[in-house]
N, C-alpha and C positions, 0 to 999 in steps of 0.2 A: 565872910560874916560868921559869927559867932551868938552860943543861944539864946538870946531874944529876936534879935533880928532874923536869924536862920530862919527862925519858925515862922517868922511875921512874915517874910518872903514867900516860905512855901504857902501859905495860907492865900497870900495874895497871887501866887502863880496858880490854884486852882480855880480863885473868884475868877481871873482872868479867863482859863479854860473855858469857864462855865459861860461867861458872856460868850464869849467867840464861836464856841458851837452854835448859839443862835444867827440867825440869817439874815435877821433884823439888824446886828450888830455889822458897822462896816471897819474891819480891823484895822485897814490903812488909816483910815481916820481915826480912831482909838488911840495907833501907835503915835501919829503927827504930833496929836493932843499932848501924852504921856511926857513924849518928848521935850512939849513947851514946857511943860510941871515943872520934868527935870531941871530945864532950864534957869526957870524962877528962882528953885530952893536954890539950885548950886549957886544962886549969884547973891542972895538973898541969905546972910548967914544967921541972921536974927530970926529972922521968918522960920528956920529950918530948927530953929531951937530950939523955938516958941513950940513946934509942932511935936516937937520928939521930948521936951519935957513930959517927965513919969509922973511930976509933980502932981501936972494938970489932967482933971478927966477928960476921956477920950469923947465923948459925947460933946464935949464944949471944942476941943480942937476939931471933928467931924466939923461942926457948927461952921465955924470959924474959914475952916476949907469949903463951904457952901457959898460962903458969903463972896469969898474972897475971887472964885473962880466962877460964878453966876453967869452968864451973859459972853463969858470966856471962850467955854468947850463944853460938851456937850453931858445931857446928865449923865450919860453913864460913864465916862471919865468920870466927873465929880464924885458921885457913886462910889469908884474903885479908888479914889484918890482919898475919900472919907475913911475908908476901911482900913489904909493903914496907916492912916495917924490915929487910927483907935489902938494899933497893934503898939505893942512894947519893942522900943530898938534898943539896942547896945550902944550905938555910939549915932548922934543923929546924922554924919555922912551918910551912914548904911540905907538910911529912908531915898537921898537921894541916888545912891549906887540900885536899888532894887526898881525906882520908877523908871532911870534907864532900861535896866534888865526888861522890865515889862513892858516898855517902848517898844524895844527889840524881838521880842518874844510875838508883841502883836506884830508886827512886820513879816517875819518868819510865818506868820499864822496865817496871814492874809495870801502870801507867797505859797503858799501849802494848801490853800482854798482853791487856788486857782491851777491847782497842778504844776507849779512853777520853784517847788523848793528844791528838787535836784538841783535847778540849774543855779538857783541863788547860792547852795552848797559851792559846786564847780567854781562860780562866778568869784565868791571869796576870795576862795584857792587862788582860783589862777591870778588875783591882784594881788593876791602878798606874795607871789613870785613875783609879778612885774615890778611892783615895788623892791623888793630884796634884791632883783639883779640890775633894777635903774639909779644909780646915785644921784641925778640931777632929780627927777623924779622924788625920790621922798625928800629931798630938801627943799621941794618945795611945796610939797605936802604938810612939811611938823614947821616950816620956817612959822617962829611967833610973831616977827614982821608983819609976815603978812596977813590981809582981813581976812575973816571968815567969806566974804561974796565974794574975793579972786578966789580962794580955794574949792568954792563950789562952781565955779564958772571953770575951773579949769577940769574938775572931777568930769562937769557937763559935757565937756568939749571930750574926754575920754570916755563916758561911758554913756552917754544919753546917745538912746537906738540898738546901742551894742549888747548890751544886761538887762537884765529885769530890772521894770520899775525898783522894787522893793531893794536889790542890792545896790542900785545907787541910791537910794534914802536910807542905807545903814550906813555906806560908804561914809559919805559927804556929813552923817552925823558925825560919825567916828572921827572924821579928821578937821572938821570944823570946831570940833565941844571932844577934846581928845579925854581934859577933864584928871590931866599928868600921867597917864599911861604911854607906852610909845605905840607908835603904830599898829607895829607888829603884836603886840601883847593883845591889842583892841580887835585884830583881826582874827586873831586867835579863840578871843574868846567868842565872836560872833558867830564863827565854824564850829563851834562845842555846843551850844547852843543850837544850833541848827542841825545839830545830829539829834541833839535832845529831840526836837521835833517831832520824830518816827522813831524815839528812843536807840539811836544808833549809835555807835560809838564811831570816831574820825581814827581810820589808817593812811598815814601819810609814805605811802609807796614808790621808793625812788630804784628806777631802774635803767641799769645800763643800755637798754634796747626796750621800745616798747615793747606792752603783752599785748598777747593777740586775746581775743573775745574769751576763747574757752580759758587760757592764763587765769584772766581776770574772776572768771566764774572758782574755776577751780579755788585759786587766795581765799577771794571771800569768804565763800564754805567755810574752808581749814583754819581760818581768822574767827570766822562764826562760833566754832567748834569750840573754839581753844578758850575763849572769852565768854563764851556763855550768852552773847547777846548778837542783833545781826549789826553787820557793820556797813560802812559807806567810805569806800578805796577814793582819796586823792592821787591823782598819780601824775608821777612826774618823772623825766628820762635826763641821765646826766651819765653820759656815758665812763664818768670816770668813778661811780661809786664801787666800793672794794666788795669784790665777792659776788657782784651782778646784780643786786637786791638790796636794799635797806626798806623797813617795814619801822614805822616806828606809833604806837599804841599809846598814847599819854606820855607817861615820861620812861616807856618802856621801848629798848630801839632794839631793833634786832638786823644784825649782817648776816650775808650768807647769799645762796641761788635759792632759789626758791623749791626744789626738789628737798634741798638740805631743810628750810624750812619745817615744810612739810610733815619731813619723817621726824622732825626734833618736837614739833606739836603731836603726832602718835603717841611718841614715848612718854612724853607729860604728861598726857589726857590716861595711858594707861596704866601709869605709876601711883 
């Protein structure tokens, strides 16, 4: 997104904050709601133009999303649902790309209440492996074939008992309402997000042999250090990556063992 919408987002990712620290607010249900929104606009192209027209005052579209989602979901969805069709977009997709986002965000949020956001982090992870090394698997995942309820009946049968609630209601969104992104992109950005969380940044850590506990400590640190912010190790073991270690930070990849690492994070931090 770009500046109208950027800033309409960040405005509505604090309203969001602000709800969700109360107790009274139940996030899972916030997020379920958000969701349906999402749903609506994305299908609903007239409805989504009508709202993101600059033309019309933001006070009549508010109005307008009152009426329209009544009886629907709950006020404080409505509420938050008012406040950004008051905000200014760029392009009115962006209104529907940010109600997702803040579906997802409240999920995350709710998963984080409950002391369960590590493992929804982990949980990610570890399916866009299972994904990326099962071919039958994601094709029947993205097949457009088929409906939305075999795909969530099939998500059920793999992850319902095994993961958090909350990562299979991001899952089963993600690959039910993908919305033209491919799998892997959706999964991606669900993990980046979910670093946000605890404001962490995602090191996806691939090693020829697992690390033992202190490894692991030790990385982080020196990851910590280097990046300015704490971070949160995916890790994965493939014993044929070159140089024992691959570390890769955004679009930042780095080879090497991990000692080499180390002393090459020293010298930058001291240069």
């Amino acid at each position: 997104m770009n500046g109208a919408s950027r800033e309409a987002l960040a405005a509505a990712r604090e309203r969001l904050d602000a709800l969700t620290d109360s107790t009274s607010v139940d996030a899972a249900q916030l997020a379920g709601e958000l969701a349906a929104v999402t749903a609506l606009l994305d299908r609903e192209v007239s409805l989504r133009r009508v709202l993101t027209d600059p033309a019309q005052a933001g006070e009549a579209k508010a109005e307008l999303v009152q009426r329209l989602l009544a009886g629907q979901v709950s006020g404080t969805t409505a509420d938050l649902v008012s406040g950004l069709v008051r905000s200014r977009w760029s392009q009115s997709r962006d209104l529907v790309d940010a109600l997702e986002e803040l579906a997802n965000v409240a999920d995350l949020t709710a998963a984080q209440q409950t002391g369960a956001l590590d493992s929804v982090e982990d949980e990610l992870f570890r399916f866009g492996r299972i994904v990326s090394s099962n071919t039958e698997l994601r094709a029947a995942l993205t097949d457009r074939k088929a409906t939305a309820s075999a795909k969530s009946e099939l998500l059920s049968s793999l992850l319902g008992g095994r993961a958090d609630a909350a990562t299979e209601r991001l899952v089963t969104r993600l690959v039910t309402a993908p919305r033209g992104r491919s799998l892997e992109a959706g999964l991606e950005s669900l993990s980046k997000l979910a670093a946000e969380r605890r404001d962490r940044v995602v090191a996806v850590v691939t090693s020829a042999v697992p690390l033992s506990d202190t490894q692991k400590r030790r990385l982080g640190a020196a990851l910590a250090k280097l990046y300015g912010r704490q971070m949160h190790l995916n890790l994965d073991v493939d014993p044929e990556v070159v140089g024992g270690m691959r570390v890769q930070v955004g679009d930042e990849v780095i080879n090497g063992s991990l000692a080499d690492r180390i002393e090459d994070a020293a010298r930058r931090m001291a240069s």
